[in-house]
N, C-alpha and C positions, 0 to 999 in steps of 0.2 A: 192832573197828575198822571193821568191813563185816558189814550185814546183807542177804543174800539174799531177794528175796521173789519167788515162782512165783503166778500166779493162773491158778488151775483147773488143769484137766489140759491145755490146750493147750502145747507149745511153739514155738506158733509164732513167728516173729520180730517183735521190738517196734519198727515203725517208728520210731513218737516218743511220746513222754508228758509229759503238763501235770500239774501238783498245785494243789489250789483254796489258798485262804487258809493254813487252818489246819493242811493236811498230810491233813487226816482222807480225803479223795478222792482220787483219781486218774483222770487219763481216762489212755488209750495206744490207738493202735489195732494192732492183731493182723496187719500188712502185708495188709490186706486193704481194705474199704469203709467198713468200720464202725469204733465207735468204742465204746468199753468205755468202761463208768466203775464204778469199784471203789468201795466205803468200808469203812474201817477197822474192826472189831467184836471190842473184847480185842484178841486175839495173830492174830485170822484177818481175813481182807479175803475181803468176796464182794461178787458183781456186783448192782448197783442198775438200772443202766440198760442201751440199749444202742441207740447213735444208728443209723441206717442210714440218712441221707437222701442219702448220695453212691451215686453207680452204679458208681465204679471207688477206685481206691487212694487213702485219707486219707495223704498227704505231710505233714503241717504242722498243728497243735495245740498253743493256746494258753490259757492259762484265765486271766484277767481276776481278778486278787486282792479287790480294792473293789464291782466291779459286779458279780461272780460271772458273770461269759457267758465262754461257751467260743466260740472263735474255731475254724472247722477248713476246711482248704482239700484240694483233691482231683487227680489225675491227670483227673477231669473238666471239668476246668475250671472250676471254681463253688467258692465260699466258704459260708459260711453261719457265720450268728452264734447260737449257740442262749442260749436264757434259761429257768431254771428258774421254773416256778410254785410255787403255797402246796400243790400236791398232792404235789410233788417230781416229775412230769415236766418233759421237755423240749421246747421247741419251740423253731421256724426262724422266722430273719425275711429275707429275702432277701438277696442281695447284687448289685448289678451291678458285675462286674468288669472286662467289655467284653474276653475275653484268647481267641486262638484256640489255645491250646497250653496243654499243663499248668500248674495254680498248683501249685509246685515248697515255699512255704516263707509260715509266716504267723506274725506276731509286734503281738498292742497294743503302740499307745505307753504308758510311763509315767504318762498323766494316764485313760489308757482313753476317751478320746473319740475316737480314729480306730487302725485298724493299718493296714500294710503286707501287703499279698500278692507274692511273685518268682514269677516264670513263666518259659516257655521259651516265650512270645512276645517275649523280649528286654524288656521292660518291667516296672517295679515298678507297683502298683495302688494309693494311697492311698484307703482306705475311710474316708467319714463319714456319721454319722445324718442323715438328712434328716425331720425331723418329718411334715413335710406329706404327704409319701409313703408313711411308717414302710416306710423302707426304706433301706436302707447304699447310698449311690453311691460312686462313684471317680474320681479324677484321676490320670491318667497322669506316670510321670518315664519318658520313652525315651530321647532321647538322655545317652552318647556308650557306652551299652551294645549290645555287637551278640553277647551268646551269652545261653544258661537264665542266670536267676538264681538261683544256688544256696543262699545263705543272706542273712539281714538280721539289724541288731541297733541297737535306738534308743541315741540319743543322752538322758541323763537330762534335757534341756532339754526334751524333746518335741518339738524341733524337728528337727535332724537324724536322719541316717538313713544306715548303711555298709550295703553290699549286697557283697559278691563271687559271682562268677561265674563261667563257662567259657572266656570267654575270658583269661581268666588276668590278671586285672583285678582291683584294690578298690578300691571308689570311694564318695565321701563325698557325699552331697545332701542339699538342701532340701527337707522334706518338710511347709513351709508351707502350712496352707488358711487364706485368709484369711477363707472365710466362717464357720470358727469358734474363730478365735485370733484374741488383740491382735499388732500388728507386733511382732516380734523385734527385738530388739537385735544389735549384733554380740558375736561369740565370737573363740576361740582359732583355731576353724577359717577364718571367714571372717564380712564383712558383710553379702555382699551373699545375701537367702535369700530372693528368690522362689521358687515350687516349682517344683523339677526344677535349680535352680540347683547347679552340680558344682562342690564345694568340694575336691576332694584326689581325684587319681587314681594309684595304686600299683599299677604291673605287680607281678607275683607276682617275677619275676625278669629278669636283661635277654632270658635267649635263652628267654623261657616259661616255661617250671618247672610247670608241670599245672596244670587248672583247681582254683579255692578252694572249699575243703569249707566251713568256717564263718568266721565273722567276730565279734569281738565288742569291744564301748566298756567301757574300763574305768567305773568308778563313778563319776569326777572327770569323764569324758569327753575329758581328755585324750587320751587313749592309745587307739590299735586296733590289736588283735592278731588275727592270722588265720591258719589250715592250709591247707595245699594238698597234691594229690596228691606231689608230688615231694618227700614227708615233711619239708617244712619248718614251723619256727613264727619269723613275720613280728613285727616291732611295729612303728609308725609314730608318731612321739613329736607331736603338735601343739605342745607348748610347744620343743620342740629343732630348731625351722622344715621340721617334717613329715619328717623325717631316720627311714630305714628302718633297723632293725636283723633279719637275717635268721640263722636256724640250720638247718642242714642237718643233718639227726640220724640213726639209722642204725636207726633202727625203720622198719615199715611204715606204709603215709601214715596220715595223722591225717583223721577226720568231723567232731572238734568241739573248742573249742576254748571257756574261758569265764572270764571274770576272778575270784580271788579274794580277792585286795587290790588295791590299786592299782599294786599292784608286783609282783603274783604269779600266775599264769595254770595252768589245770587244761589238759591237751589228752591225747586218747583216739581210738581207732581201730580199723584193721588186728590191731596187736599185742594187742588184749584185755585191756591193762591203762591204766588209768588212771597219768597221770606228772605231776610237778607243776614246775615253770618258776619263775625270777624273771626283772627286766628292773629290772637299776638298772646305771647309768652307762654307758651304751650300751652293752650288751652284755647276751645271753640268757644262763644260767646253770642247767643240771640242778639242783636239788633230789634227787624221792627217786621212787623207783615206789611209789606208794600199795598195789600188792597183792604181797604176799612173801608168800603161797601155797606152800606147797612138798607135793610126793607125799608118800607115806609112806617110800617106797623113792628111793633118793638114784637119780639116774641113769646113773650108771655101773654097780650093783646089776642094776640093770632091765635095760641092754643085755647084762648077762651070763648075765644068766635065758634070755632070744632067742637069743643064740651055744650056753646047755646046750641049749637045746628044741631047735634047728639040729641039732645035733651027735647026742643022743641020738632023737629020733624022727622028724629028716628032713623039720621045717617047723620054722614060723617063728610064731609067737602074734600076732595081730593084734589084740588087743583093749586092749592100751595104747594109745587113739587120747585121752585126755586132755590139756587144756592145764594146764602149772603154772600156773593164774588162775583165778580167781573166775568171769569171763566166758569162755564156749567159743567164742565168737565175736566179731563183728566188734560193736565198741561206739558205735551209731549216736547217740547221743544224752545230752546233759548238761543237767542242770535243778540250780541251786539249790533245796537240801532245808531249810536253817536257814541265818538271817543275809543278806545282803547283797551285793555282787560288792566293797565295801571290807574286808566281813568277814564270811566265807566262813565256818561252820562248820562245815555237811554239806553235801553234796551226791549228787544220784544219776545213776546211768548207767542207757540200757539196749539191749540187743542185739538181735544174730539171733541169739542162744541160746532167746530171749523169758525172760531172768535181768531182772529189776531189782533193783540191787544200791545201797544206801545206804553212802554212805565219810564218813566220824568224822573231820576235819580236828583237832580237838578233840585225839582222841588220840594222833596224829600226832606232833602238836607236843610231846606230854608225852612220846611214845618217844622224839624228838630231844636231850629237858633232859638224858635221863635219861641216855642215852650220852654228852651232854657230861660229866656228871660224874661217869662212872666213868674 
């Protein structure tokens, strides 16, 4: 149901991690500057490259399935779009992003002709190719944002664009460039899409409820679902006249959060286990915890080992410091692995354990037939 994978002997922690086309790659960077890229060989994965043009922490990587460029933004403010040669290195092509504070999150659009960079200048950054310069510019969406923007996630029209933030905000915009798109039509969300144009704004809660960890558009574009510190999981229905449905759940807050049908939502965190949601009839609904991990020694067993050790030698063992999970840590980041966000077949997490673990949706569902029909 879950495969484990460790690259090299580091464990350090995995900020974020992109997969190219075929799965056979991987970039993540190591919560450092740099940016690893892995490929697949047999049953073992060793390091190919190893980007180092940021001077402080890669936040945000993305990898362009069609065009194959990796997208990666940094705590130094700067982006950079790299493009593989015929030799298999990598090279930069600039970006102006014009931002005085961290670029916090970076995500291509759907068509890969422009992405999105969030920052803690309060502003989103739309980057486009400029030929004449061969260089990435930007156009600002600022207003009616005033915290970091902490996550983005396109709309499959390539036009939209949900961003949530700190200030306890998620908000829906136009992220039209008209010098290299035909005029939009109207949608579900709204007509009117100049760029920066605010189609849907949803507090997290009425009295706050924590800044928003991630955000994301279902496959229809219907639907945006998003986590926030105050371990809630949101949905905001567009065709049910933008009507919030919210769950307050009794885990620890959630990081990420990512559609896997159009009805059915993955979200991951604090707790270290990945949990899987639906949202039919206005209302959230528990599914199942994806990781049922268990010790070898039940836990009641184990507390009774620590009361003999107590009792007979006058301490206490401290070396059961394990989680029942797969991940020992906090699970910063969700990427589809196989399939689609309509149909979802794998997908991968990955931590500050530096675990990247792949989960079998596939086999999920065949454990569920299987207990229906006993």
């Amino acid at each position: 149901m879950a495969q484990t994978i460790t690259f090299g002997d580091s464990c350090a922690p995995i900020t974020c991690h992109a997969w190219n086309k075929d799965r056979s790659q991987i970039a993540f960077s190591p919560n450092n500057n740099e940016v690893h890229i892995y490929q697949k060989e047999g049953s073992e994965w060793k390091q190919t490259n190893n980007l180092a043009e940021h001077d402080l922490r890669v936040m945000g990587i993305d990898w362009a399935p069609n065009t194959n460029r990796i997208v990666t933004c940094s705590v130094d403010r700067n982006a950079y779009v790299w493009t593989q040669g015929e030799d298999g290195k990598w090279s930069t092509t600039l970006v102006l992003l014009r931002i005085n504070r961290a670029a916090t999150c970076v995500k291509w659009s759907p068509l890969e002709n422009k992405f999105a960079v969030g920052s803690g200048a309060r502003l989103i950054s739309i980057c486009y190719f400029e030929k004449e310069n061969n260089w990435w510019v930007s156009k600002h969406i600022k207003k009616p944002i005033r915290s970091t923007v902490t996550s983005i996630d396109w709309h499959p029209n390539n036009i939209l664009l949900v961003a949530g933030s700190s200030d306890f905000k998620v908000r829906v915009f136009s992220a039209y460039i008209k010098d290299i798109e035909d005029q939009p039509g109207p949608n579900v969300w709204g007509s009117k899409l100049p760029l920066g144009q605010l189609l849907a704004e949803f507090p997290n809660s009425a009295s706050g409820g924590g800044w928003v960890h991630s955000v994301s558009f279902s496959d229809d574009g219907n639907k945006v679902a998003w986590v926030a510190h105050d371990s809630s999981i949101n949905v905001a229905d567009s065709t049910q006249g933008k009507t919030v449905v919210k769950l307050k759940t009794e885990y620890l807050p959630f990081l990420g959060c990512s559609w896997v049908t159009n009805n059915s939502l993955i979200v991951a965190g604090h707790s270290c286990i990945p949990l899987l949601y639906t949202h039919e009839d206005n209302e959230i609904k528990f599914v199942a915890k994806l990781d049922n991990t268990q010790r070898k020694e039940s836990g009641g067993l184990s507390a009774m080992k620590k009361f003999q050790s107590l009792d007979r030698h006058a301490r206490i063992e401290t070396n059961d410091t394990f989680l029942e999970s797969i991940h020992q840590n906090a699970i910063s980041c969700i990427s589809i692995y196989k399939g689609t966000k309509a149909n979802t077949r794998k997908f991968s997490t990955s931590g500050l354990d530096g675990q990247l673990v792949i989960w079998d949706l596939e086999s999920l569902e065949k454990s569920f037939e299987r207990l229906k029909t006993v």
